[in-house]
C-alpha positions in Angstrom: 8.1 2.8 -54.3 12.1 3.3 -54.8 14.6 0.8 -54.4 18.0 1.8 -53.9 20.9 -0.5 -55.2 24.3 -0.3 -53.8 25.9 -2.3 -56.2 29.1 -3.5 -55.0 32.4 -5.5 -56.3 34.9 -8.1 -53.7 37.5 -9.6 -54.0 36.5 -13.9 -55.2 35.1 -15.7 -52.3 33.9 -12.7 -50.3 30.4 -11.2 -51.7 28.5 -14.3 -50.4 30.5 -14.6 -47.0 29.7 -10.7 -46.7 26.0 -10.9 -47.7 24.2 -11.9 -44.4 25.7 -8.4 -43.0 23.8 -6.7 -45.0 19.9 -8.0 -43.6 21.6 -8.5 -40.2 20.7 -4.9 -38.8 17.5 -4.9 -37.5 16.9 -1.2 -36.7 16.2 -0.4 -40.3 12.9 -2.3 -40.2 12.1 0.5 -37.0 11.9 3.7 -40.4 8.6 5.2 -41.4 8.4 3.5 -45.4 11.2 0.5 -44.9 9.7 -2.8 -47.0 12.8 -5.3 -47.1 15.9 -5.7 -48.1 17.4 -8.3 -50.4 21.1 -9.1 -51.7 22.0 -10.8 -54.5 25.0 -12.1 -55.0 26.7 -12.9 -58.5 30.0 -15.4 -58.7 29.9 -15.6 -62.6 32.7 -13.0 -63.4 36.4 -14.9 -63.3 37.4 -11.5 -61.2 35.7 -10.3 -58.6 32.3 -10.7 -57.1 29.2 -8.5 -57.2 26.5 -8.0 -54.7 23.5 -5.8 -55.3 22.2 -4.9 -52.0 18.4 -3.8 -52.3 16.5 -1.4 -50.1 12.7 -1.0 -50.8 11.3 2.4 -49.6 8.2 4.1 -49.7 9.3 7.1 -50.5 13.2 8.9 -51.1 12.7 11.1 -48.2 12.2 8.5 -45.9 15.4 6.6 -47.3 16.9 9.7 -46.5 16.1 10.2 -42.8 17.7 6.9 -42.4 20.6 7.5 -44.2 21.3 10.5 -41.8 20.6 8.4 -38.8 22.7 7.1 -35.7 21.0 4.0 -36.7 22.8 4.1 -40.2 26.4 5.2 -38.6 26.6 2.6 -36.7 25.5 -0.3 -39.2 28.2 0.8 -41.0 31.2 2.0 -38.7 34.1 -0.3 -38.8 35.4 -2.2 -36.0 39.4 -1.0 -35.0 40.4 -4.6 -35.4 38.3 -4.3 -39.1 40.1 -1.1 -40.5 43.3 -2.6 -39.3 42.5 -5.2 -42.1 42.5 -5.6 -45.8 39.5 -4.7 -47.2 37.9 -7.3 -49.9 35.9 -4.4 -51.2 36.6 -3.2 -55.2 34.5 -0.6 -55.2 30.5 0.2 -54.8 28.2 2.6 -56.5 24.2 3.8 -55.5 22.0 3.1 -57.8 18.6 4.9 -56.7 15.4 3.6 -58.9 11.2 4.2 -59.2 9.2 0.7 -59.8 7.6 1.7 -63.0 6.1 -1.4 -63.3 6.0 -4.9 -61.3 4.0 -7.9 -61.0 3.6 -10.5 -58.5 2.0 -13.5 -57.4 0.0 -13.7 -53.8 
């Protein structure tokens, strides 16, 4: 299983306002290997804000036929009156992982 991180950095204020965009798409749970995806949000820096948006996948090739996907474009197209705006985003990077290891209670 892979999970792939898009860590990103806002402006104060904005990385828990903007995190219920990120599980709001539905059509991602419609890919071959999609598990779940999970944001967390951390306030403690006196800066900016940090999200880490998770993506659990089966495999990196099916990640991938997503990411090249209409479905993808247009979770993440921008609204004219949205680009027209200031953007509270710092800056974002992907972070693309294998579990090695993991336990959990049922």
């Amino acid at each position: 299983m892979f999970v792939i991180t898009n860590r990103i950095k806002t402006k104060k204020g904005f990385a828990s306002r903007m995190a219920p965009a990120f599980t709001a798409d539905k059509q991602i749970g419609e890919f071959k290997g999609f598990i779940k995806t999970e944001v967390l949000v951390c306030t403690s820096n006196e800066e900016f804000d940090e999200m880490d948006v998770n993506m659990y996948w089966d495999n990196l090739e099916n990640f991938n036929v997503w990411r090249e996907s209409d479905a993808f474009k247009n979770a993440h197209k921008q609204s004219p009156s949205d680009a027209a705006k200031e953007s509270p985003l710092l800056g974002s990077q992907i972070v693309i992982s294998e579990i090695a290891s993991s336990t959990e209670n049922k």
